[in-house]
Structures are given as structure tokens and as C-alpha cells.
C-alpha positions in Angstrom: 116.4 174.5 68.1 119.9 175.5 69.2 120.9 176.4 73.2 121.7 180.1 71.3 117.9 180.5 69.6 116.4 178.9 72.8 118.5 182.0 75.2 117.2 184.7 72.8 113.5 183.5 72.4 113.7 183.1 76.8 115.5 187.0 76.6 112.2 188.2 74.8 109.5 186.1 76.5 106.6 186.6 74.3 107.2 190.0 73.7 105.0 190.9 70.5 107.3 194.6 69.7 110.8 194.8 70.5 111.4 198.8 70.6 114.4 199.9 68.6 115.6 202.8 69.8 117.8 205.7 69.3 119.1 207.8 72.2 120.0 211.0 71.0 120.4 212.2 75.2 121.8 209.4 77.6 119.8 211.0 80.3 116.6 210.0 78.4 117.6 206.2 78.7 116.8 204.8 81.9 113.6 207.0 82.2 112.4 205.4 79.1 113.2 201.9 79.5 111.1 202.4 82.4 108.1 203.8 80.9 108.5 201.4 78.0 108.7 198.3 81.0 105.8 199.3 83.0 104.2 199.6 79.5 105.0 195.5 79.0 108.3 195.7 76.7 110.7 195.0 78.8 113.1 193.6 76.1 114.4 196.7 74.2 117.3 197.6 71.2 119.4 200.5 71.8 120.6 201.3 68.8 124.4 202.4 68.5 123.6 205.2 66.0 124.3 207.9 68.4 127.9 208.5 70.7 126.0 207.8 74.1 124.2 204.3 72.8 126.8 202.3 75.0 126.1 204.3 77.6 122.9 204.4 78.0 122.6 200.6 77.5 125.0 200.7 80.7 122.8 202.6 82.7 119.9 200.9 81.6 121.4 197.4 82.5 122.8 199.1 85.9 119.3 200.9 87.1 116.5 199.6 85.4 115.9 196.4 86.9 113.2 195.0 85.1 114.5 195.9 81.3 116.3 193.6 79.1 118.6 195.4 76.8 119.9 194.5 73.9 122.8 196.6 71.6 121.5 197.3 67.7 123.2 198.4 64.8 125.9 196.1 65.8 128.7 196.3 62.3 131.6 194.1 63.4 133.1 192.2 66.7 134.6 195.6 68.0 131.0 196.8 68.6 129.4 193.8 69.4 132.5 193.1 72.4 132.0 196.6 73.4 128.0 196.1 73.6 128.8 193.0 75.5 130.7 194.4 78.0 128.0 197.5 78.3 125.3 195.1 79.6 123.4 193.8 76.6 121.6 191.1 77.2 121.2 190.5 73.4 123.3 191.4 69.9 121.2 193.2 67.0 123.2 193.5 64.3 121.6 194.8 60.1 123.5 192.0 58.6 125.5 188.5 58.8 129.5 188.5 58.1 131.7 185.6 59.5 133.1 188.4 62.0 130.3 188.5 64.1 129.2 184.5 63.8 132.9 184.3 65.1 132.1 187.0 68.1 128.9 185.4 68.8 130.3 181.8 68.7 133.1 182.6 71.3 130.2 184.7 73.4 127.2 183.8 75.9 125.4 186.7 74.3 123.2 185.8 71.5 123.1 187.4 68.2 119.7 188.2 66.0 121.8 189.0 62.8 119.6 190.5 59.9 119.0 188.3 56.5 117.0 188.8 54.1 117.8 186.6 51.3 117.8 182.6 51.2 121.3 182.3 50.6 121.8 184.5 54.0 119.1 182.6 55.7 120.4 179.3 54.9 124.4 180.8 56.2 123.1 181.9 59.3 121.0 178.2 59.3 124.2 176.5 58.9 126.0 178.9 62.0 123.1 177.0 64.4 121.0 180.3 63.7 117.4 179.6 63.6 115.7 182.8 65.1 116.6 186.1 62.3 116.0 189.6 62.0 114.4 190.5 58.3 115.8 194.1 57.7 114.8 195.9 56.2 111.3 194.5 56.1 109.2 196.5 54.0 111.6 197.2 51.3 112.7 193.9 51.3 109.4 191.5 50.5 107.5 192.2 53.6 104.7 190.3 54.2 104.6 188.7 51.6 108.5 187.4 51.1 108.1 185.9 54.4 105.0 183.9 53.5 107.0 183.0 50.6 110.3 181.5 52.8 107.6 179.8 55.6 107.4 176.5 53.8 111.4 176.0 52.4 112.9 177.3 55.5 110.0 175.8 58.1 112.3 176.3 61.1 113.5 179.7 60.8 111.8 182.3 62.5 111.9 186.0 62.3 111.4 189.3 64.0 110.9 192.0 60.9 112.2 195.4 61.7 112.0 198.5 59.1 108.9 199.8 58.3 107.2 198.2 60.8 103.9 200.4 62.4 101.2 200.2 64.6 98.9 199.7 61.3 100.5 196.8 59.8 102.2 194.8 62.9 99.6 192.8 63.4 99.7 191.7 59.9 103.3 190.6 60.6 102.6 189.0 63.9 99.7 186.9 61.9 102.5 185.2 60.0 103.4 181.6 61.2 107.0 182.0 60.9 107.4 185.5 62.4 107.9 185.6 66.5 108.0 189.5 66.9 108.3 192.6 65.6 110.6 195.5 65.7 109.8 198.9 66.0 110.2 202.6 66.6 106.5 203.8 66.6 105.9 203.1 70.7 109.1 205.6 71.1 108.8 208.2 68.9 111.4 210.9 69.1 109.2 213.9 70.2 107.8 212.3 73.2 111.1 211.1 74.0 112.7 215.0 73.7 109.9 216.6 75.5 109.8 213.4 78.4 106.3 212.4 77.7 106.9 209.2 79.7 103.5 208.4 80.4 102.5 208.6 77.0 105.3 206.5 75.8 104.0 204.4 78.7 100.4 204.0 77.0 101.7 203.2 73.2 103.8 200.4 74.8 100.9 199.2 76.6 98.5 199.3 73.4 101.6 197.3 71.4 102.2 194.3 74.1 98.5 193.5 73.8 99.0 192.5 70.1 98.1 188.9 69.3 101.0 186.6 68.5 
């Protein structure tokens, strides 16, 4: 297992649901990584899908001690510099291009890229990659192409995001070859608007008591 793999695996420490998350207010993000902490997900993915993402992943890194946060929806080594220098602890990015395997290599922040097919796998294998997000999960195999890549590609693991809920992330966690999940369901947008923090406290409790 690579020094990178072994940094990212320590970043989510067991963590069965990384949140991915979309911060429509930056005043909603250190309030929730707080609520989603006390929860038990400390590790989360602010997704940079809204204008203030960077900065609330600065003022997560900068108040919320006890959060790991890591940039998603990272497209190319402008973002994934800029999410660096934010505070991410961790890269997220949809896809694999040589662009970011360049940013990463030349970075002490790891990247999860995104693969989905064996020809990506085996590229991001070759880049000392050996820990991958499968996105978009459901629409891409699920359960089922993962069983399917367990035996060929033994020491890849994954962390599924897309479609992921609290009815079938357990199924995913089940799998041999799959270390976490990512999801949106302990966060979901109306309790963030309305600051139901406790609430969004309680779902994060009920996700990081899922067997891995």
C-alpha cells in the first residue's frame, strides 16, 4: 500500500459515511461540521459546487477543531491548489486526468480520484493509487460491479458515492473491497437551511454505527 493510500485511509479512521456536502450559506459550515463531528463523522467533503465552498472549508479547517475536511468536486490543479491552500485535509475529485495525478504527485495532500471503469482503475493503480472513489455508484454497476472488480483488482479499495442512502449503505459497506461510503442523506438540505443541528447531529450518529 502506498505512503499516499496509507495518509488518506489514517485522514478517515474508520469512518463508515463520509458526508458530501454542498454549502449553499458559508455561515452554515462550521455549525455543521460540528454537529456532523459530535455525531462521529468527523472526516467530511465540501463540495466546490457553490461560490463560498472554499470558504467554508477555510473556516471549517480554522474553527472546527475536531473536523477533517476534505475539498470535492475537485476538476483540474487550479481547484485542487486552491482547495489545498483553503485547509483540505483531503482532494475529492469525480474523475482521473493526468492534471491532477500531476497536482497530487507534487502535493502532501492526497487525492481520492473517481474511477469507474478497469482501464481507469488500473491508471490510477499505476499512479501508486490504491484507495478510489466509484462515482457515480448506482448508475455505474453498484453493488454488483464492485463485486465484480474484487477478485482482478484485489488491492483496490473504494469508497462509492452517488446514490448512496441510508437503505442500501450497509449493503455497500458489506462488500470486501469497499472501505466507506459517501453520502448526502445525514445532511440533507432542509435541515441544513432551517439549522436543525441536532437533528443532523442524530442521522450522523445512526450512520457512524454502521458495520464495516
Amino acid at each position: 500500500m502506498t505512503s499516499k493510500t496509507e495518509r488518506l485511509l489514517s485522514l478517515l479512521n474508520g469512518q463508515p459515511v463520509i458526508p458530501v456536502l454542498k454549502i449553499a450559506n458559508v455561515a452554515d459550515a462550521v455549525p455543521l461540521a460540528r454537529a456532523l463531528s459530535r455525531g462521529g463523522l468527523r472526516a467530511i467533503e465540501i463540495t466546490l459546487r457553490t461560490a463560498d465552498a472554499l470558504e467554508a472549508i477555510r473556516r471549517v479547517a480554522g474553527e472546527v477543531e475536531d473536523a477533517v475536511v476534505g475539498a470535492g468536486t475537485i476538476l483540474d490543479a487550479k481547484q485542487f491548489d486552491e482547495a489545498a491552500a483553503a485547509g483540505s485535509k483531503f482532494i475529492v475529485s469525480p474523475g482521473i486526468t493526468s492534471q491532477l495525478l500531476d497536482a497530487a504527485k507534487g502535493s502532501p495532500v492526497p487525492l481520492l480520484p473517481g474511477a469507474i471503469t478497469p482501464g481507469e482503475i488500473m491508471a490510477a493503480r499505476e499512479a501508486g493509487l490504491r484507495f478510489l472513489k466509484f462515482f457515480p455508484a448506482e448508475q455505474s454497476g453498484g453493488i454488483a460491479s464492485l463485486k465484480a472488480f474484487a477478485s482482478p483488482l484485489a488491492d483496490v479499495k473504494f469508497c462509492p458515492t452517488g446514490g448512496i442512502t441510508a437503505r442500501n449503505a450497509a449493503d455497500y459497506l458489506s462488500l470486501s473491497n469497499v472501505i466507506c461510503v459517501g453520502g448526502s442523506w445525514v445532511a440533507p438540505d432542509e435541515l441544513i437551511k432551517t439549522g436543525k443541528w441536532d437533528e443532523i447531529e442524530a442521522l450522523a450518529r445512526e450512520a457512524s454505527k454502521l458495520a464495516k
